[in-house]
C-alpha positions as CSV (number, residue, x, y, z in Angstrom):
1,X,173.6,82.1,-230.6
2,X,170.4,80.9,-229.2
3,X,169.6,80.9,-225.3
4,X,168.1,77.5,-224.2
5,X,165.5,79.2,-221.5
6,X,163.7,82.0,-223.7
7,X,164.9,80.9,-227.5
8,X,165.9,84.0,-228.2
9,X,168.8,84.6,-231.3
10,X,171.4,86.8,-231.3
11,X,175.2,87.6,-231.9
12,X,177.0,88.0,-229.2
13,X,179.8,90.3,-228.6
14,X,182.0,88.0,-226.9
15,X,183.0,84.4,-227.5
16,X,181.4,83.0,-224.8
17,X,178.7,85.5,-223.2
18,X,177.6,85.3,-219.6
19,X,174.0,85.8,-219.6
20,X,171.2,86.2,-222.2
21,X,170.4,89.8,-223.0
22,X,166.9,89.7,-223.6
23,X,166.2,87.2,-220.1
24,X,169.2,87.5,-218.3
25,X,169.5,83.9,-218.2
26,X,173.1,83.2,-216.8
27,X,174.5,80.7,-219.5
28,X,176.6,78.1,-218.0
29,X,179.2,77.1,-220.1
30,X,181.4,75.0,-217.2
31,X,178.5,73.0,-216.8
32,X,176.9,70.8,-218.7
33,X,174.4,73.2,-220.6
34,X,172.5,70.7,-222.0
35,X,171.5,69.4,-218.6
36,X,169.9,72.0,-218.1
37,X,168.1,72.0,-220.7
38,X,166.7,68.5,-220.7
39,X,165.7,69.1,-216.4
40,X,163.9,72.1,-217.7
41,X,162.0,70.5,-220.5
42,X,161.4,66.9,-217.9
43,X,159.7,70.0,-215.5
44,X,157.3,71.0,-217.8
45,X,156.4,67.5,-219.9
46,X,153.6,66.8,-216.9
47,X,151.7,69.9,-218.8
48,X,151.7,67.8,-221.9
49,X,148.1,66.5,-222.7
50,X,148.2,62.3,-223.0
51,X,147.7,60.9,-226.4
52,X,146.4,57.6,-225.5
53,X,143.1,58.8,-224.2
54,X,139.8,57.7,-226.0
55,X,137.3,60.9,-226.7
56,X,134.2,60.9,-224.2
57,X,131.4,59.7,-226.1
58,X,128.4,61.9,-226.4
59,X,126.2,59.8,-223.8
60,X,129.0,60.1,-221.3
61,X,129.4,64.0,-221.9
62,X,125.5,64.6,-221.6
63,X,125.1,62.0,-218.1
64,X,125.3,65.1,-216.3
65,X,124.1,68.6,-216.1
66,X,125.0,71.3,-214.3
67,X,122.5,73.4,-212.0
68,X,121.7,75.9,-214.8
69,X,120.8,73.4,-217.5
70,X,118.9,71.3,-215.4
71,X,116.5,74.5,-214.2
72,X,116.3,75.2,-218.0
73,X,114.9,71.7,-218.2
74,X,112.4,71.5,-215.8
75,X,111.3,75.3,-216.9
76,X,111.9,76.4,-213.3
77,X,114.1,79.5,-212.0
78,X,118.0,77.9,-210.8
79,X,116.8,79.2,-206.9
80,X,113.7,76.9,-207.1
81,X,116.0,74.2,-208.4
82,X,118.6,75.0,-205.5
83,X,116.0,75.0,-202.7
84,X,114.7,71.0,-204.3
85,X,118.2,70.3,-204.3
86,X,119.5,71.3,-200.6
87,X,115.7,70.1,-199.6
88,X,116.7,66.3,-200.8
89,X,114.1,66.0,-203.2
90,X,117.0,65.4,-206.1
91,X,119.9,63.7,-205.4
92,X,123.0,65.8,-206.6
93,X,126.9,65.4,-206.4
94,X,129.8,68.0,-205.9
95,X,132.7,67.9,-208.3
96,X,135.4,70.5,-207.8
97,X,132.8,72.4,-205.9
98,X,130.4,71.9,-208.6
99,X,127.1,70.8,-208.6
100,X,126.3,68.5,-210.9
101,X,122.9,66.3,-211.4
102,X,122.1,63.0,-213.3
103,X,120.0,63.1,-216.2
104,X,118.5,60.0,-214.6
105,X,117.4,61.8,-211.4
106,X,115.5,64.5,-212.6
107,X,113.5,62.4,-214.9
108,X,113.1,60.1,-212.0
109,X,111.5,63.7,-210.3
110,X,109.6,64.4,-212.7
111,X,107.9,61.0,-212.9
112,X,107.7,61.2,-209.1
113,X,105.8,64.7,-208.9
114,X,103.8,63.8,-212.4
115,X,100.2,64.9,-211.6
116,X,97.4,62.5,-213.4
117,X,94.8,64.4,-215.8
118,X,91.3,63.9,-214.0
């Protein structure tokens, strides 16, 4: 016998056994088990990853850097780069509490703040 809820095998000792011994899943034999079954797996399908979804590309993956990478860039310490970025002087967004800058924008700094050679 197999248990629909934890897979486990065994033999049981009785025809029809009440519950599962190893998760004490009541097995409802009255009832349609298989209905169950199918709820059970319909629950957890939303945890399924799509298949129809295209990869990112590498120029959409690398629009964006995080606060970290983007004080590695500029060779500055990440509290410098916090104080520019709560200051105004580059634009930033929050995503899921995140931080996250534009690849565009600092370069757009940098040409900003470039100092000529005299």
């Amino acid at each position: 016998m197999i248990c629909p809820y934890c897979q486990y095998k065994w033999l049981p000792r009785k025809a029809k056994p009440k519950a599962c011994p190893r998760c004490k899943a009541r097995l409802d034999w009255i009832k349609g088990l298989t209905d169950k079954v199918e709820r059970q797996q319909r629950r957890f399908d939303w945890f399924k990853k799509p298949t129809d979804t295209k990869p990112k590309t590498n120029e959409e993956v690398g629009k964006y850097m995080n606060v970290e990478k983007a004080a590695k860039y500029l060779s500055v310490h990440p509290y410098s780069l916090y104080r520019w970025l709560y200051q105004g002087l580059i634009p930033y967004t929050k995503v899921n509490n995140r931080i996250c800058i534009a690849q565009e924008d600092i370069k757009d700094y940098i040409k900003k703040h470039k100092i000529g050679v005299s």
